[in-house]
C-alpha positions, 0 to 999 in steps of 0.5 A: 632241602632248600626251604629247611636250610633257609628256615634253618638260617633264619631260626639260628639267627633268631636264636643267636640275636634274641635267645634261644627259642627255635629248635634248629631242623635237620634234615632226614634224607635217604641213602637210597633214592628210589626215582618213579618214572615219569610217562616219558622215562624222566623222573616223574614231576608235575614241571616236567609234565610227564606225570600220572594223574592217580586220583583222575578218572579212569579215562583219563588215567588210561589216556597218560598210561598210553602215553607212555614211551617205548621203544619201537619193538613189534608184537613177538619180540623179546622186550626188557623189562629191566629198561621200560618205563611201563614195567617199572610203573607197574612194579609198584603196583603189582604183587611179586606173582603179577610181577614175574608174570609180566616179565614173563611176558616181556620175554615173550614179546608181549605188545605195548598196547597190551602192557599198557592196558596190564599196567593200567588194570592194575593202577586202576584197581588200586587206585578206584578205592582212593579216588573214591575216598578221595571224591567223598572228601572233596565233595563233603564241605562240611566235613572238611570244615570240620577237620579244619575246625578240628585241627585249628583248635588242636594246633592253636594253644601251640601256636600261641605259646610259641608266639608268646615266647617269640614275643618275650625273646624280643621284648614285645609286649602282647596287647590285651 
């Protein structure tokens, strides 16, 4: 919010000095924040360090899945589900089936190694069509050139138009 508020400023500026050029953004927020857990419970955030690299590979994605904290009840215990990272991760994965299943098993004790390896199964199987995708893309230069290509020729007559109008708001002429 803070880059649309200085963006915000400077465009209100602009259009008071010169004319009016910039449309001023608003900002759209949610009433309802929904947070996803970081690997230490925190919200998740690359500068807390606590996130899930989903377009790693597998070995790696089950090395931060494991390191998930929990709690240190044993294997047998009954575990809450409504307070577990592990369990909140998996909810946005797994079908409401999955769901009720795996907190089933919280309420039968269910090991953390064996929720991790549950949580990991099921992130994994979303995420192998992604990451493959994702790998054709990176790994396709030509194509990326392409679409880059693409987008500046789409983008480009815009750009020029605006900055056309930016150049008559403040009496520059454009040089041929």
């Amino acid at each position: 919010i803070q880059h649309l508020e200085m963006t915000r400023d400077i465009a209100a500026r602009f259009n008071h000095i010169y004319k009016k050029t910039f449309e001023l953004p608003e900002a759209i927020i949610q009433s309802k924040k929904d947070t996803v857990p970081g690997i230490d419970g925190q919200k998740m955030s690359k500068s807390y360090g606590n996130i899930i690299p989903l377009l790693s590979t597998e070995k790696q994605l089950k090395k931060a899945i494991a390191k998930i904290v929990t709690n240190s009840l044993e294997p047998g215990e009954p575990k809450d589900s409504s307070n577990c990272t592990v369990f909140k991760l998996y909810k946005y994965f797994a079908s409401d089936e999955m769901i009720k299943e795996f907190d089933y098993d919280y309420k039968e004790g269910i090991g953390w190694g064996d929720a991790k390896n549950k949580l990991f199964n099921v992130v994994n199987n979303e995420m192998i069509p992604v990451r493959e995708k994702y790998d054709s893309l990176v790994n396709d230069k030509n194509l990326l050139n392409d679409l880059l290509n693409e987008g500046s020729k789409k983008v480009r007559p815009i750009a020029q138009e605006m900055l056309s109008s930016i150049r008559d708001s403040i009496g520059i002429k454009k040089i041929s």
